[in-house]
LOGU-787525 format. One record per residue: residue number from 1; residue in three letters; x, y, z of N, C-alpha, C in turn. Coordinates in steps of 0.05 Angstrom, whole numbers, plus 32768, in hexadecimal, padded with zeros to 4 digits. Last residue first. Layout:
residues N
     k     r     nX     nY     nZ    caX    caY    caZ     cX     cY     cZ
   NUM   ALA      X      Y      Z      X      Y      Z      X      Y      Z
...
END
This chain:
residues 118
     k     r     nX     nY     nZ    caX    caY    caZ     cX     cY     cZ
   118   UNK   7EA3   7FD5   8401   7EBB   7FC3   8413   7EB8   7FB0   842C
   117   UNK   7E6F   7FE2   83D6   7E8A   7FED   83F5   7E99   7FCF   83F4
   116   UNK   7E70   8000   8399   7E72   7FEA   83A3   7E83   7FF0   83C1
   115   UNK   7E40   8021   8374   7E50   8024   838D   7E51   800A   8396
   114   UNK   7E2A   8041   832B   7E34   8027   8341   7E4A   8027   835F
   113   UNK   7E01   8068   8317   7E20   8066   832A   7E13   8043   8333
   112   UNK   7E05   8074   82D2   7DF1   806A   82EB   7E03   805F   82F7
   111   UNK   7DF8   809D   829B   7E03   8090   82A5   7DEC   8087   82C0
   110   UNK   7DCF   80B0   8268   7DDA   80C6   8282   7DE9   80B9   8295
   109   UNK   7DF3   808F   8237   7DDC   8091   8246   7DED   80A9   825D
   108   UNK   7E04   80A9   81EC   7E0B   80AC   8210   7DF4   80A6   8224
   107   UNK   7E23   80A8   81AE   7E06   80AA   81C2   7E0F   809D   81D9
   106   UNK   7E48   8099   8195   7E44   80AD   818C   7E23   80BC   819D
   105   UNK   7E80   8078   818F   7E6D   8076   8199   7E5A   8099   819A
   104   UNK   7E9E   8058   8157   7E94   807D   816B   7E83   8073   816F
   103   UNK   7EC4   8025   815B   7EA8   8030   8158   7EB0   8048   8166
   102   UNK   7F06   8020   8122   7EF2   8019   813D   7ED6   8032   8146
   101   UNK   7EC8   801B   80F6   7EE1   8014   810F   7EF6   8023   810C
   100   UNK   7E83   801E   80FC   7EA5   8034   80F5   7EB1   801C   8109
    99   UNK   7E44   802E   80F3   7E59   801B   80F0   7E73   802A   80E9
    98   UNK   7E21   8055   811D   7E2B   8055   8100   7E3F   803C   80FC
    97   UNK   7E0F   8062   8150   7E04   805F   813D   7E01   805D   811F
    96   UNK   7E2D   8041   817E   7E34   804F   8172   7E1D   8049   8157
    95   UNK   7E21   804E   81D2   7E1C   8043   81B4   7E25   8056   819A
    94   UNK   7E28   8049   820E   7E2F   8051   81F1   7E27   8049   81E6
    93   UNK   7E20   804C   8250   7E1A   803E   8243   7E1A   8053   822A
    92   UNK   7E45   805F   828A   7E36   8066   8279   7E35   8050   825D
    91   UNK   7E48   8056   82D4   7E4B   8042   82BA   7E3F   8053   82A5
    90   UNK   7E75   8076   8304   7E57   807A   82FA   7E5D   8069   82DC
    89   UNK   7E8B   8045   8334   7E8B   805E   831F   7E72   805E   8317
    88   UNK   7EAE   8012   8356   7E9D   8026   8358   7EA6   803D   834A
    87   UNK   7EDC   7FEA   834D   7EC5   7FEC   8337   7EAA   7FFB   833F
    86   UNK   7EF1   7FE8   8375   7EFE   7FF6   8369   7EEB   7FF6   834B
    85   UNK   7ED4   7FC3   8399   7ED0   7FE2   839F   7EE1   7FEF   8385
    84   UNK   7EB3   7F96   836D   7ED1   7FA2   837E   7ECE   7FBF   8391
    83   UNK   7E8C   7F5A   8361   7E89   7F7D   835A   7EAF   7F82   8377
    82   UNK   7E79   7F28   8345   7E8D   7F30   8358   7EA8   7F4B   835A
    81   UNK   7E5A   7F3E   8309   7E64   7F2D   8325   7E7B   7F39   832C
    80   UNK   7E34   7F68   82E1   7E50   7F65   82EF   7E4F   7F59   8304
    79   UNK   7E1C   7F68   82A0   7E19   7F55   82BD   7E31   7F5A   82C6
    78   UNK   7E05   7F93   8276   7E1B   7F8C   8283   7E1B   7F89   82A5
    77   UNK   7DE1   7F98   8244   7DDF   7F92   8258   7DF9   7F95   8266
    76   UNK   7DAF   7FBA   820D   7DD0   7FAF   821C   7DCE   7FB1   823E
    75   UNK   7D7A   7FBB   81E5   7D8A   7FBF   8207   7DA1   7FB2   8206
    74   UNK   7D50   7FB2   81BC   7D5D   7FCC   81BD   7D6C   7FD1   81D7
    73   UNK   7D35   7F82   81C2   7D2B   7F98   81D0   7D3B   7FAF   81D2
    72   UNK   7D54   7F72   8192   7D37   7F75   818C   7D28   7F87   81A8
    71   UNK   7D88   7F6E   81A3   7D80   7F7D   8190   7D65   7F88   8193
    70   UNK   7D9D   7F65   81E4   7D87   7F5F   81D2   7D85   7F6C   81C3
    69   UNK   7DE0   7F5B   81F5   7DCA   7F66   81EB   7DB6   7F57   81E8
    68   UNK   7E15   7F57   822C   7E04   7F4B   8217   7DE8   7F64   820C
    67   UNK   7E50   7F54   824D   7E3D   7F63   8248   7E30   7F56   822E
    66   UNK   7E68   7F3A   828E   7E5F   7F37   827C   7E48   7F46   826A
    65   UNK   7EA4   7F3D   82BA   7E8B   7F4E   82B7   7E82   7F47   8296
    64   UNK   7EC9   7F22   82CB   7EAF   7F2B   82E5   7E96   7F31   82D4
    63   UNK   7EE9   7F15   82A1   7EE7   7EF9   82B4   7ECA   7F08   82CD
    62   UNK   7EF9   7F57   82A2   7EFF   7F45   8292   7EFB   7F29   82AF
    61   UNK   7F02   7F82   82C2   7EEB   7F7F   82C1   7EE9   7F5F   82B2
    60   UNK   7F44   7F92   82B3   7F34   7F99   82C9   7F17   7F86   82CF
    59   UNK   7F3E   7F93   827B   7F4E   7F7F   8286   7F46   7F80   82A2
    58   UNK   7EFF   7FA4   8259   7F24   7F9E   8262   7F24   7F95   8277
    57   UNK   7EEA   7F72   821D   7EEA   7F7E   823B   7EFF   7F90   824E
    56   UNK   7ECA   7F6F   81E5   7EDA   7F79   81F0   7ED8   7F7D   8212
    55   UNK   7EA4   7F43   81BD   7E9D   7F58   81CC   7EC4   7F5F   81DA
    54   UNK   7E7F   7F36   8185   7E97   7F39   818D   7E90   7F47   819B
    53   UNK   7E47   7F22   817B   7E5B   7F07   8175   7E7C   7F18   8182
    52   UNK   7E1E   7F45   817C   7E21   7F34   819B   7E35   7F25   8194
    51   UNK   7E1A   7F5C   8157   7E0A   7F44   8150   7E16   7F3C   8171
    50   UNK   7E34   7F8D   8160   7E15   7F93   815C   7E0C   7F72   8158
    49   UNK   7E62   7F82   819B   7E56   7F8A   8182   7E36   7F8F   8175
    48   UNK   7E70   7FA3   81DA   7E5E   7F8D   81C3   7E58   7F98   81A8
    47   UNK   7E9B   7FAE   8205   7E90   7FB5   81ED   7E82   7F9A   81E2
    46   UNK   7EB2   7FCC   8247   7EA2   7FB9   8239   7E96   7FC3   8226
    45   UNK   7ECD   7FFB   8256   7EC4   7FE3   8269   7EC2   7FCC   825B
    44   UNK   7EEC   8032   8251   7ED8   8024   824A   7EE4   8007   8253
    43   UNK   7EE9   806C   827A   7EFD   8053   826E   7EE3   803E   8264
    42   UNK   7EFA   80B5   8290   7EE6   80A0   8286   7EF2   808B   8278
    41   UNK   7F29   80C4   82BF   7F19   80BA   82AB   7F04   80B4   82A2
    40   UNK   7F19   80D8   8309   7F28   80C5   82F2   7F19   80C2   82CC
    39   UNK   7EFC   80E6   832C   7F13   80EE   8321   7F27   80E1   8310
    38   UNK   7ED6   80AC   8338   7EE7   80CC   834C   7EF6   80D1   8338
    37   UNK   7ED4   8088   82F9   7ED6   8092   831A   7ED8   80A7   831E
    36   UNK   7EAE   8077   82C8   7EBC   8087   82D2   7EB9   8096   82F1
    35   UNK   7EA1   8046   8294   7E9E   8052   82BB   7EAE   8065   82B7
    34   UNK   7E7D   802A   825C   7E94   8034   8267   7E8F   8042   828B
    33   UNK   7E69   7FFD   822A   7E5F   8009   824D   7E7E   800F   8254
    32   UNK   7E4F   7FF8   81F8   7E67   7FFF   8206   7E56   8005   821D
    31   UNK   7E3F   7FE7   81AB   7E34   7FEB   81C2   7E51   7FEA   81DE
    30   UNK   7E3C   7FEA   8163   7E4D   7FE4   817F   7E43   7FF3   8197
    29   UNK   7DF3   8000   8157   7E0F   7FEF   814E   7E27   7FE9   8162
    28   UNK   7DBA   8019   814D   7DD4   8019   815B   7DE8   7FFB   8153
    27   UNK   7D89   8035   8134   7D90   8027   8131   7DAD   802A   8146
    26   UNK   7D54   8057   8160   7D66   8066   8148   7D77   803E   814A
    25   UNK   7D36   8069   818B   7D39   8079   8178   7D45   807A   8163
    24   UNK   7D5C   804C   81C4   7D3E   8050   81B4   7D42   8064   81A0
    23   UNK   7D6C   8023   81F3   7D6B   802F   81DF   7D56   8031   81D2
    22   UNK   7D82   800F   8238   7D6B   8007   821E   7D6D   8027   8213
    21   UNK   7DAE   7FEA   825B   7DA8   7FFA   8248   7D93   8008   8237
    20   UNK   7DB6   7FD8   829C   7DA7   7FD7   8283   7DA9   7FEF   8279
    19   UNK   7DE2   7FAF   82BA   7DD9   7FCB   82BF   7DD7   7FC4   82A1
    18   UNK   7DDB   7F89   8300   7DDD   7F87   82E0   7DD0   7FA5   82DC
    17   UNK   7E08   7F6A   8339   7DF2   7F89   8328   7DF9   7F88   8309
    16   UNK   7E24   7F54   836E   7E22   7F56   8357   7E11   7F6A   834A
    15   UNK   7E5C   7F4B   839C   7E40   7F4B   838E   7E3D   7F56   8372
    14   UNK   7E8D   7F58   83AE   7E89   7F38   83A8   7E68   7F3C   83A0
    13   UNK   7E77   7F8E   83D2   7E8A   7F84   83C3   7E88   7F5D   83C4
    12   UNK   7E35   7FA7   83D2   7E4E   7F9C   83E0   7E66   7F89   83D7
    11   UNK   7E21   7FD2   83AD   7E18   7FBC   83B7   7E3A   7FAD   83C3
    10   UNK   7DF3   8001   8398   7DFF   7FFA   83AC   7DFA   7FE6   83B0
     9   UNK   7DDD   800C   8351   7DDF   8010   8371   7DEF   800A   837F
     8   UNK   7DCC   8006   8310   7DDA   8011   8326   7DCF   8011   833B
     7   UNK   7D9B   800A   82E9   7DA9   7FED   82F3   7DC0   7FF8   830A
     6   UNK   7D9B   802A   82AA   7D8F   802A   82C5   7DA5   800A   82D2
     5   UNK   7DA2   805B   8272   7DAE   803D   8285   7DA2   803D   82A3
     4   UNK   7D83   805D   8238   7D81   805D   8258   7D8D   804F   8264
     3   UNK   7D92   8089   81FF   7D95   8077   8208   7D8E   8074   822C
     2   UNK   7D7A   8095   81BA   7D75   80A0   81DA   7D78   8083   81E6
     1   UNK   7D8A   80B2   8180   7D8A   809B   8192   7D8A   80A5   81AF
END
């Protein structure tokens, strides 16, 4: 499975940016968008399941940031409003190609920085 996330840039806090996924090569199942700042971790953000019926947010991002699929074009999405400066990192997009709970994610897009100023 080969994954692309594109949709990052610069954009001024209280704005917004949707960042895409698209997949290829191979079936996938729980889907994730995780960030990781300056020096900090990597943390996951947002989960969807494979029918779009359960998704996960944390608590951070939870009420801003909405993530969805298309099966059929093989993409995950994740709409973020009213963007923070503390929600500048680079976003990498997961998938797990096996059904497991909880999911391994087990494939990595090369990620894509998001910069929010102040």
């Amino acid at each position: 499975v080969q994954l692309q996330a594109s949709g990052g840039g610069l954009v001024q806090a209280g704005g917004s940016l949707r960042l895409s996924c698209a997949a290829s090569g191979g079936t996938t199942y729980e889907a994730a968008w995780f960030r990781q700042a300056p020096g900090r971790e990597r943390d996951l953000v947002a989960m969807i399941s494979w029918s779009g019926g359960r998704t996960y947010y944390s608590d951070s991002v939870k009420g801003r940031f909405t993530v969805s699929r298309d099966n059929d074009k093989n993409t995950v999405w994740l709409q973020m409003n009213n963007l923070l400066p503390e929600d500048t990192a680079v976003y990498y997009c997961a998938v797990a190609s096996r059904p497991s709970t909880p999911p391994r994610y087990d494939y990595w897009g090369q990620g894509t920085l998001v910069t929010v100023s102040s």
